[in-house]
C-alpha positions as CSV (number, residue, x, y, z in Angstrom):
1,X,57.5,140.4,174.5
2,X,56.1,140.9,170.8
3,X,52.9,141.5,172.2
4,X,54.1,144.0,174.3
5,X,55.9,146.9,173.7
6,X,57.8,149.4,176.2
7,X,55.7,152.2,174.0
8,X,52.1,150.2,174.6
9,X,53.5,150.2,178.7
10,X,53.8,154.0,178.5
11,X,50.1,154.2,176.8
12,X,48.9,151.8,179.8
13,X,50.5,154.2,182.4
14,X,49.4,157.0,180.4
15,X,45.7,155.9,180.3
16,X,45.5,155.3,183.5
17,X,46.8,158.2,185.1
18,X,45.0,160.3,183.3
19,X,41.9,158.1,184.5
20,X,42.9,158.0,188.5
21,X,43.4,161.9,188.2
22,X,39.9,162.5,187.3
23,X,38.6,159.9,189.6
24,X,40.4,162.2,192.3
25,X,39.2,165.6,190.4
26,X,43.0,166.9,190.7
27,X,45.5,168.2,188.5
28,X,48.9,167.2,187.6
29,X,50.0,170.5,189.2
30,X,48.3,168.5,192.2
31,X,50.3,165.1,191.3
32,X,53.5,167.3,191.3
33,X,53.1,168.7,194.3
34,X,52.6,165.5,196.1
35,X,55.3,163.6,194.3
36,X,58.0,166.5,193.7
37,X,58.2,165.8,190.2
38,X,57.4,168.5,188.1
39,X,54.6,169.2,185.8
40,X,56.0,168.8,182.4
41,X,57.6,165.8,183.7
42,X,54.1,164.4,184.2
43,X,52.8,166.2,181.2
44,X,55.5,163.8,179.3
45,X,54.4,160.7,181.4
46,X,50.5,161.2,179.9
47,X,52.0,162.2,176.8
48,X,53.9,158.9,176.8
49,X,57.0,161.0,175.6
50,X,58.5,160.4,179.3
51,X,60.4,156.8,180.1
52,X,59.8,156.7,183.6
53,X,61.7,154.9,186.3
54,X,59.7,152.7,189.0
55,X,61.0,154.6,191.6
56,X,58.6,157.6,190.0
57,X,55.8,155.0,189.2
58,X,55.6,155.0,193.1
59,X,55.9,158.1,193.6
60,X,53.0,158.6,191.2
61,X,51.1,155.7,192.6
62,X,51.4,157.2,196.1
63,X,50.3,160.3,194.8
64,X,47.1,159.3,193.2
65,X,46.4,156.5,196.0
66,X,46.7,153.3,194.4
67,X,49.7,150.8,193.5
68,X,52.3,151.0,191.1
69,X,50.4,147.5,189.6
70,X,47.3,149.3,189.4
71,X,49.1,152.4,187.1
72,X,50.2,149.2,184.9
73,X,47.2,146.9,184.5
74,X,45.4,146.9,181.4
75,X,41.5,148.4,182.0
């Protein structure tokens, strides 16, 4: 696990959210409505300042219509 970090798996998430929202053209306001998690929460998720639980990953995943793998794959 040397390689990888739990703070390089909250820069992967982090990337790529902020990547599926624009492919969408939505806002996290958007992502919080449709997961009920709120904004700042999210904020802190693409801020990487947020450790977030898998259960929100899918949440999140679902929100921005892909997989929970897909928030956590390398691009």
């Amino acid at each position: 696990m040397d390689q990888f970090h739990a703070h390089t798996f909250r820069k992967i998430l982090a990337r790529n959210m902020r990547i599926r929202r624009a492919e969408l053209d939505i806002t996290q306001e958007e992502v919080a409505l449709r997961t009920g998690l709120t904004q700042a929460y999210l904020s802190g998720i693409e801020r990487e300042k947020r450790n977030v639980t898998l259960d929100n990953i899918q949440k999140i995943a679902l929100a921005l219509e892909t997989t929970g793998a897909e928030l956590l794959n390398i691009r």
